[in-house]
LUMDO-597668 format. One record per residue (C-alpha): z, y, x; residue in three letters; residue number from 1. Coordinates in nm, 4 decimals. Each point is the difference from the previous one (the first is absolute). Layout:
N
ATOM         z         y         x  rest   nr
ATOM         Z         Y         X   ALA  NUM
...
END
This chain:
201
ATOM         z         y         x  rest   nr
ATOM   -0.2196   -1.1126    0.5367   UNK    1
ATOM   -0.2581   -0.2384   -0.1637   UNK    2
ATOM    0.2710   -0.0474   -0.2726   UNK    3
ATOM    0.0198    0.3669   -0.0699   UNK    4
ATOM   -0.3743    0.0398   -0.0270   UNK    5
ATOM   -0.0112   -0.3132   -0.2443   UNK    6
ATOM    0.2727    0.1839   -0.2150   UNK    7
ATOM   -0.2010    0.2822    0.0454   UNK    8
ATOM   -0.3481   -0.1357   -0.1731   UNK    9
ATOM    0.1743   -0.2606   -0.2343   UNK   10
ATOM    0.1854    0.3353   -0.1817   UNK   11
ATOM   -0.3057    0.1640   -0.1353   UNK   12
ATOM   -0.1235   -0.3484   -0.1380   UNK   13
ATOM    0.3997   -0.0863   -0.1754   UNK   14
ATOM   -0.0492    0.3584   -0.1285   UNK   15
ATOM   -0.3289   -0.0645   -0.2192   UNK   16
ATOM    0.0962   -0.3371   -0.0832   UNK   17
ATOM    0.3058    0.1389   -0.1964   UNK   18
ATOM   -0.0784    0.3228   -0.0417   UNK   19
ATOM    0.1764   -0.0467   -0.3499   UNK   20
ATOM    0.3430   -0.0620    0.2285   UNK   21
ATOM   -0.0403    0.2388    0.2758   UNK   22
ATOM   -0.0155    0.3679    0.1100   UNK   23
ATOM   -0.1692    0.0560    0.3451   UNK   24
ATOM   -0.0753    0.3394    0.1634   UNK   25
ATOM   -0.0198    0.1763    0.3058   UNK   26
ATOM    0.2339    0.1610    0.2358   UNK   27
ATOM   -0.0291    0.2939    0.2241   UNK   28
ATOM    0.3012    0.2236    0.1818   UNK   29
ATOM    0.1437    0.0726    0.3210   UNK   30
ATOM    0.2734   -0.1635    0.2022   UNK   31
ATOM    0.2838    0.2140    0.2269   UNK   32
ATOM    0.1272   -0.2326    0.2388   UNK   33
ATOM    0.2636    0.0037    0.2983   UNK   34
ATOM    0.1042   -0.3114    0.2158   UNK   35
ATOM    0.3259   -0.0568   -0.0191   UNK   36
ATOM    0.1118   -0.1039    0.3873   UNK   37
ATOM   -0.2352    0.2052    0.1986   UNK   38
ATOM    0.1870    0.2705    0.0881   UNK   39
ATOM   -0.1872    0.2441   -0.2161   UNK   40
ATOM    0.1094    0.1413   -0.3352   UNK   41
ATOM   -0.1598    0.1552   -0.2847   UNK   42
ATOM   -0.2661   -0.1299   -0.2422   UNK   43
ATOM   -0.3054    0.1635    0.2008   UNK   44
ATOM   -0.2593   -0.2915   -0.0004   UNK   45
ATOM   -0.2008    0.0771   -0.2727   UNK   46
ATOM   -0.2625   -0.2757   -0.0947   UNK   47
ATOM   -0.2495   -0.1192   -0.3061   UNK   48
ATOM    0.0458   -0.2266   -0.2761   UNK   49
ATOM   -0.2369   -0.1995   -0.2063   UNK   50
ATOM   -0.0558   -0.3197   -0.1871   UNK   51
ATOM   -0.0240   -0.1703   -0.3630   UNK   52
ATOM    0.2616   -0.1298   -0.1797   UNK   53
ATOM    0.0684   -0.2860   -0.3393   UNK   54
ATOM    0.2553    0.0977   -0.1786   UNK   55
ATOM    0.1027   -0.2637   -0.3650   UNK   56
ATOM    0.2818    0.1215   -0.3107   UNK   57
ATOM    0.2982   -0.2919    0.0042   UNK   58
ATOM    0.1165    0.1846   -0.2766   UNK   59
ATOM   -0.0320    0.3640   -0.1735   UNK   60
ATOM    0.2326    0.1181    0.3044   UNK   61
ATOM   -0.0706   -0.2136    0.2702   UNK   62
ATOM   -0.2598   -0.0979    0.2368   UNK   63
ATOM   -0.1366   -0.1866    0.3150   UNK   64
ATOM   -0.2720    0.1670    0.2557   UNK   65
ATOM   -0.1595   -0.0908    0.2783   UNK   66
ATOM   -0.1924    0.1916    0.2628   UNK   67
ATOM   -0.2261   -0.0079    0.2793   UNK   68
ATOM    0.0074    0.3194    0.2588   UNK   69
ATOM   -0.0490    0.1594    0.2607   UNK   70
ATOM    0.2426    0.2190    0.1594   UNK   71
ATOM    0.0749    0.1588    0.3507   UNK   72
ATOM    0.3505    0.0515    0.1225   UNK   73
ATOM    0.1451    0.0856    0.3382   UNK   74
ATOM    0.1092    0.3074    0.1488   UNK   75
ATOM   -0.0255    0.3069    0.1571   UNK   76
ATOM    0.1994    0.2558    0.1810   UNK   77
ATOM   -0.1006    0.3007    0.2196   UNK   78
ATOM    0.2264    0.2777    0.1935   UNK   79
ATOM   -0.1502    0.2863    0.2304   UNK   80
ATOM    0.2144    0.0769    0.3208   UNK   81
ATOM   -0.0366    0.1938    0.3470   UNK   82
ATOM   -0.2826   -0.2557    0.0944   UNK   83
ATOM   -0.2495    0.0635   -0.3015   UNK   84
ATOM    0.0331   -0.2504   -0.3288   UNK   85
ATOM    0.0798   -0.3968   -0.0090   UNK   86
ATOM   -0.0582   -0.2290   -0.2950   UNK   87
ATOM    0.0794   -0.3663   -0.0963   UNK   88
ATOM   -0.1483   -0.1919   -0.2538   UNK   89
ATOM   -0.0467   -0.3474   -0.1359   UNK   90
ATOM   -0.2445   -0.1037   -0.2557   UNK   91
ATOM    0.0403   -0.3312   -0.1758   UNK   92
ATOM   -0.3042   -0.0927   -0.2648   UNK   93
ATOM    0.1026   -0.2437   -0.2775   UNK   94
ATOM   -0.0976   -0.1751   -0.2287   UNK   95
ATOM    0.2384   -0.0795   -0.2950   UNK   96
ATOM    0.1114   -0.1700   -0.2992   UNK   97
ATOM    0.2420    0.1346   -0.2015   UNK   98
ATOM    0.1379   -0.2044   -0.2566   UNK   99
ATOM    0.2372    0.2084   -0.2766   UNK  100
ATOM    0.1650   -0.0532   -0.2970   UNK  101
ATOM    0.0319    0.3104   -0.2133   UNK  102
ATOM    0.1443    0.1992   -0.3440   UNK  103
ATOM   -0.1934    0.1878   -0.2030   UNK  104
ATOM    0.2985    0.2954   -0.1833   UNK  105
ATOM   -0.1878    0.1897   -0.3313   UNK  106
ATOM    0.0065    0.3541    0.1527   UNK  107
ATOM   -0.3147   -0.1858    0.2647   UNK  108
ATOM    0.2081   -0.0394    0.3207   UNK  109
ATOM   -0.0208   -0.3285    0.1271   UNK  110
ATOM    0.2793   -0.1569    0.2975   UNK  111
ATOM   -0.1546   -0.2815    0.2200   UNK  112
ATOM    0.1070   -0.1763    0.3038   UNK  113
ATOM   -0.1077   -0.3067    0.1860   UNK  114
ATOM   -0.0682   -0.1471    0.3110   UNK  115
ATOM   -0.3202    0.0784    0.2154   UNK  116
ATOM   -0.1739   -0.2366    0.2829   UNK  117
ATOM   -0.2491    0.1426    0.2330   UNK  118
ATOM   -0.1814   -0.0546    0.2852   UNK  119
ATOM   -0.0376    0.1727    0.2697   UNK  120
ATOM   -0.4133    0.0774    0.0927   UNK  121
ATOM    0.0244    0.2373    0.3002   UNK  122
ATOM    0.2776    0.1749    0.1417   UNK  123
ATOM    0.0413    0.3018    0.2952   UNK  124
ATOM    0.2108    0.1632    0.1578   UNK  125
ATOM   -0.0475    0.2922    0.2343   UNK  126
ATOM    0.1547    0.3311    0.1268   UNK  127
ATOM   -0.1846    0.2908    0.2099   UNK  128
ATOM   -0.0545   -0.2365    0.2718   UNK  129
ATOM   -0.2177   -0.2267   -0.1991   UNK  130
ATOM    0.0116   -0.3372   -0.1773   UNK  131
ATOM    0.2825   -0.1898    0.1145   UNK  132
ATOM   -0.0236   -0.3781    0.1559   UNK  133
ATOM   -0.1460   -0.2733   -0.2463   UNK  134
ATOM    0.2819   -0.2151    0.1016   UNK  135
ATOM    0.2802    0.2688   -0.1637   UNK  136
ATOM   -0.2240    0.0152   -0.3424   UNK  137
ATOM   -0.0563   -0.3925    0.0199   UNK  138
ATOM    0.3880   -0.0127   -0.0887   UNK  139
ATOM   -0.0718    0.1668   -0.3312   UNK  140
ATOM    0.0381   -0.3327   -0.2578   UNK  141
ATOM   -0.3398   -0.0439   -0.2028   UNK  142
ATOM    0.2364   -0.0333   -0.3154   UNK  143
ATOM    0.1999    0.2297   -0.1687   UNK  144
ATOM    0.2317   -0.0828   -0.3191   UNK  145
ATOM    0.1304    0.3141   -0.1118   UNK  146
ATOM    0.2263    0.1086   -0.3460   UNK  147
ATOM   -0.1902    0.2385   -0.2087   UNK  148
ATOM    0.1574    0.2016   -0.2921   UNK  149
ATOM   -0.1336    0.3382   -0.2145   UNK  150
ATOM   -0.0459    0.1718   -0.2980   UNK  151
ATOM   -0.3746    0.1129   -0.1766   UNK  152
ATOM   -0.0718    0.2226   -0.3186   UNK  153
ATOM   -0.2423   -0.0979   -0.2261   UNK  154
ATOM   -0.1958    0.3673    0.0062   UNK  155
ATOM   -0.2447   -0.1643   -0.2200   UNK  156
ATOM   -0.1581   -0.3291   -0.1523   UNK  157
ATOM   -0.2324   -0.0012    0.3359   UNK  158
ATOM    0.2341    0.1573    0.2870   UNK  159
ATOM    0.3575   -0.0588    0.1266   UNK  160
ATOM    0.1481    0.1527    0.2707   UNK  161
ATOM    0.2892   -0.1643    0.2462   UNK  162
ATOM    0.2129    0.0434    0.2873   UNK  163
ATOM    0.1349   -0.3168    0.1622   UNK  164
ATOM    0.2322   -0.0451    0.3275   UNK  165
ATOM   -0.0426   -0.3523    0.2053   UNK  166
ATOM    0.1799   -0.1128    0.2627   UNK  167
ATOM   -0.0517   -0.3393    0.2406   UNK  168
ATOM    0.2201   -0.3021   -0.0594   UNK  169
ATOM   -0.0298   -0.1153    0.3035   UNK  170
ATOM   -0.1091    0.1845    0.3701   UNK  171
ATOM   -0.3861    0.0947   -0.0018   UNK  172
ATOM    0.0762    0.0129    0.4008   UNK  173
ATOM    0.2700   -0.1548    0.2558   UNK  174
ATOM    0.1737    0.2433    0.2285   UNK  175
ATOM   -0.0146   -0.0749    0.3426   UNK  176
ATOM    0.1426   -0.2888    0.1242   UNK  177
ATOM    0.0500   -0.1055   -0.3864   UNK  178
ATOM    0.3346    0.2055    0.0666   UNK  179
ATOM    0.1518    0.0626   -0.3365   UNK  180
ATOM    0.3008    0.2118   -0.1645   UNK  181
ATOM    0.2378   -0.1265   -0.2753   UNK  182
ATOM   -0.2796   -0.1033   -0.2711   UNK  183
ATOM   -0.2571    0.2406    0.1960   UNK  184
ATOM   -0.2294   -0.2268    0.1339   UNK  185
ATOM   -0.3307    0.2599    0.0943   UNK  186
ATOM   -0.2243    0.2006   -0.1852   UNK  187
ATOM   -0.0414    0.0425   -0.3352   UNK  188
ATOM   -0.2766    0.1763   -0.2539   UNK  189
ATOM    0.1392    0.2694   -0.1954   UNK  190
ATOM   -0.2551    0.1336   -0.2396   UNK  191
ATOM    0.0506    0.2527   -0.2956   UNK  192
ATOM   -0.3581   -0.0640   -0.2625   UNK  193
ATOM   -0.1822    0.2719   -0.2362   UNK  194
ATOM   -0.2942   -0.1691   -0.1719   UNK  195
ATOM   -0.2020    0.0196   -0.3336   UNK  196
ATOM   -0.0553   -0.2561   -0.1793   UNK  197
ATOM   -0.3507   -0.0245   -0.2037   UNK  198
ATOM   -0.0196   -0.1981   -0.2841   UNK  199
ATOM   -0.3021   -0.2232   -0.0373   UNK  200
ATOM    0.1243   -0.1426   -0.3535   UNK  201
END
């Protein structure tokens, strides 16, 4: 975590020292997210996005960015029977750093995809009964590596608009017992991204 928050303050200070190399700007959107191994389906977690990201040209096409976010995942499911209404839901706060290489094509869409690292701040999980025992959330790992790929559109020479589906390399939780299924080893994020992107340069 104390390397995150290093990236986090040495960005803005990379960004004016080569302002004549770089493109920085901000990012705001939302995140639909399921967890994949939990029994529940359907992308009904609904959480925030926000964050700042440094973006340099390698070429009239192509480019490198990097960003620092926040973004909440989890999931969420809820069904109403004889007995009144039950819920489930898990709430996982990260923070992330997506790294992405991207193409720039002339009619102003622009394909990216990367890798992201985060780390997990707080996490919960909880039902209609209540929060569920710390010992069950302390198996959620406190880092996630994840694929990310998407699109944006260049509306204008300020705002861009994206959509962007990630997925976890590796299992953001054990199952019980560490019991595991062909190459299904636990849980796993599953997150589907709309953000805008605000151009500070």
């Amino acid at each position: 975590m104390k390397n995150l928050l290093l990236i986090f303050l040495f960005l803005p200070l990379a960004f004016h020292a080569n302002a004549q190399h770089f493109k920085a700007g901000l990012t705001v959107g939302l995140a639909a997210t399921q967890v994949d191994g939990d029994s529940h389906g359907g992308y009904n977690k609904v959480g925030p996005i926000a964050g700042f990201w440094v973006q340099r040209n390698m070429s009239s096409s192509w480019f490198g960015r990097l960003e620092f976010r926040y973004i909440q995942k989890g999931s969420y499911a809820k069904s109403e029977n004889d007995g009144g209404s039950t819920f489930y839901r898990i709430r996982l706060n990260y923070f992330e750093l997506p790294v992405f290489a991207g193409y720039k094509f002339i009619n102003g869409i622009t394909v990216l995809g990367g890798v992201s690292v985060g780390y997990l701040a707080q996490a919960q999980e909880m039902d209609e009964s209540g929060s569920f025992p710390s010992e069950d959330i302390s198996y959620f790992r406190k880092y996630e590596v994840a694929g990310i790929a998407g699109f944006e559109y260049n509306y204008s020479e300020r705002w861009a608009f994206g959509t962007f589906f990630s997925y976890s390399i590796f299992p953001i939780r054990p199952y019980n017992d560490n019991i595991s299924y062909r190459l299904n080893y636990g849980q796993y994020n599953r997150v589907i991204e709309f953000v805008a992107k605000f151009k500070l340069q």
